[in-house]
TIGU-197260 format. One line per 5 residues: their letters; for each residue x, y, z of N, C-alpha, C, O. Coordinates in steps of 0.05 Angstrom, whole numbers. Layout:
a = X,Y,Z,X,Y,Z,X,Y,Z,X,Y,Z  ...
% end
This chain:
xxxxx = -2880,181,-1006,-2886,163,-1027,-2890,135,-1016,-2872,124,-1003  -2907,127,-1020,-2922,101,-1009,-2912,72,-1034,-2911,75,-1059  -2906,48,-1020,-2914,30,-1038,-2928,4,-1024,-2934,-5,-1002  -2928,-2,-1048,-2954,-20,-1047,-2940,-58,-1052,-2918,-56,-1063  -2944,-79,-1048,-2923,-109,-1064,-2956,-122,-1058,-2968,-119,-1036
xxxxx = -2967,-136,-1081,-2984,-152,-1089,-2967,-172,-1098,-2947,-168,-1111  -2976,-200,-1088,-2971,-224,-1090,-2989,-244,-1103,-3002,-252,-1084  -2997,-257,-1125,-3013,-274,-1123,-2998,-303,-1140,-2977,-304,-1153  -3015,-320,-1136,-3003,-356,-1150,-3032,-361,-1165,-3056,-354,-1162  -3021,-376,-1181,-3045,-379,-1201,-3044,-404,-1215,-3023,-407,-1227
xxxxx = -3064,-430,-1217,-3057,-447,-1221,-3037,-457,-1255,-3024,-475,-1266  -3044,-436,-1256,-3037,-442,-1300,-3043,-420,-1298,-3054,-409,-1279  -3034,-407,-1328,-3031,-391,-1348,-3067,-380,-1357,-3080,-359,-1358  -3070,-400,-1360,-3106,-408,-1364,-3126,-387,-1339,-3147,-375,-1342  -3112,-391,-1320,-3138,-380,-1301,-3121,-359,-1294,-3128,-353,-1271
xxxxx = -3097,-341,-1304,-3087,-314,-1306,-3107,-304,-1316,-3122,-289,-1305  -3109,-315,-1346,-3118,-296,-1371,-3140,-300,-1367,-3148,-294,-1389  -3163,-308,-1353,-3193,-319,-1336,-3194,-293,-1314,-3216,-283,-1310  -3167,-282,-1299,-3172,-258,-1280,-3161,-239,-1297,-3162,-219,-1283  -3154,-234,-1314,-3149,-211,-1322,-3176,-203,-1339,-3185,-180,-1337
xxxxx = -3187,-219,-1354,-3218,-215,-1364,-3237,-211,-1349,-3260,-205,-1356  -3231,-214,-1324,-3261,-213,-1310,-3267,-182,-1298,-3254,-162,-1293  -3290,-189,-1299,-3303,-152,-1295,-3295,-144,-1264,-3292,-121,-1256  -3293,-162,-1253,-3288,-154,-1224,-3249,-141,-1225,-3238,-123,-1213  -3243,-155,-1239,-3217,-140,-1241,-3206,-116,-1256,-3186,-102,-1250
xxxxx = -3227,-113,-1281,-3229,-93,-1305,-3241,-69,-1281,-3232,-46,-1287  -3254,-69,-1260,-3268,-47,-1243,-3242,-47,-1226,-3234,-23,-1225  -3232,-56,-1219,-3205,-58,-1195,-3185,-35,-1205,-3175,-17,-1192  -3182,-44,-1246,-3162,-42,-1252,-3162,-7,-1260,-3143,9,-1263  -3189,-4,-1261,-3196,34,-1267,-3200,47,-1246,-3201,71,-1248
xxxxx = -3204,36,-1227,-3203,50,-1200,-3177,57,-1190,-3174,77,-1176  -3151,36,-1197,-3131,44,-1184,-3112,58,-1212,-3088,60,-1213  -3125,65,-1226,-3104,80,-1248,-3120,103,-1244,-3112,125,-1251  -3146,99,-1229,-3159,136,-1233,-3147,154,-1205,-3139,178,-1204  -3148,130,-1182,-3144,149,-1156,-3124,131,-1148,-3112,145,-1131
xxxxx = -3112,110,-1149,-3087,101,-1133,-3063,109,-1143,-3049,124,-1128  -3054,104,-1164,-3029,90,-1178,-3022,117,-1197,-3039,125,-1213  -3001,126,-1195,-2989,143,-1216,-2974,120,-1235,-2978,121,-1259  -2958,97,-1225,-2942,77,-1238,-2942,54,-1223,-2938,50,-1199  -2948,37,-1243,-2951,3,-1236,-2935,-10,-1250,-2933,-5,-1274
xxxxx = -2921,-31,-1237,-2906,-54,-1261,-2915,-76,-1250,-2917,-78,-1226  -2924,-103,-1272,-2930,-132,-1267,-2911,-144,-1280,-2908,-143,-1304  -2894,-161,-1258,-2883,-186,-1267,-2896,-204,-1265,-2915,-205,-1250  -2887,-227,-1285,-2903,-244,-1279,-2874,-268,-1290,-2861,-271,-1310  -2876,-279,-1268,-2849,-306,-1264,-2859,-336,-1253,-2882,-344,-1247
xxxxx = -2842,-346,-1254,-2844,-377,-1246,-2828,-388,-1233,-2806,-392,-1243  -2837,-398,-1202,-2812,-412,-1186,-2803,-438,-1189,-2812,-460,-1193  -2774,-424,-1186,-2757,-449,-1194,-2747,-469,-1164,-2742,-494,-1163  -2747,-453,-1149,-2739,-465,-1125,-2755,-451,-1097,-2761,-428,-1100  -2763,-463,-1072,-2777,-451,-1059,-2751,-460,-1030,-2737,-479,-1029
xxxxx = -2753,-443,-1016,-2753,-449,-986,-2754,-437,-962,-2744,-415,-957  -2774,-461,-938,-2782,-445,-916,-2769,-451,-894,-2748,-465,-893  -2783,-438,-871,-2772,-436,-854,-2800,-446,-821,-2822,-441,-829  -2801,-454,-801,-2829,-443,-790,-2818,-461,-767,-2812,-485,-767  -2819,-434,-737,-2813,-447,-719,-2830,-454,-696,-2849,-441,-686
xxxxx = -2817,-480,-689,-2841,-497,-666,-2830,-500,-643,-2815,-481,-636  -2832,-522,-622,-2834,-524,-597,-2802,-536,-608,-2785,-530,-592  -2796,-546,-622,-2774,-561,-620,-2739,-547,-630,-2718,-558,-625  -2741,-528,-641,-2725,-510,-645,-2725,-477,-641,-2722,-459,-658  -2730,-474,-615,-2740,-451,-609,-2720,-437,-611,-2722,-412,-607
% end
């Protein structure tokens, strides 16, 4: 059993509901319910706090 973690950021709410209408995704979205996906779940959340990490010459 295989899985799969899709990630995406989106500027607003507005250009969600802009990719979920679009035909390029409506074709995405019947291809992977015909031959990928037995079960899919979408969250969809909002960060409250972020933090990184990224190492350089100076803390090796």
């Amino acid at each position: 059993e295989g899985k799969m973690l899709s990630l995406s950021w989106w500027e607003n709410e507005y250009a969600v509901l802009q990719w979920k209408n679009h035909v390029l995704h409506a074709k995405a979205q019947q291809e992977g319910r015909e031959s990928i996906f037995d079960f899919y779940k979408i969250s969809i959340a909002h960060i409250t706090r972020e933090y990184s990490f990224k190492k350089d010459k100076d803390n090796v």
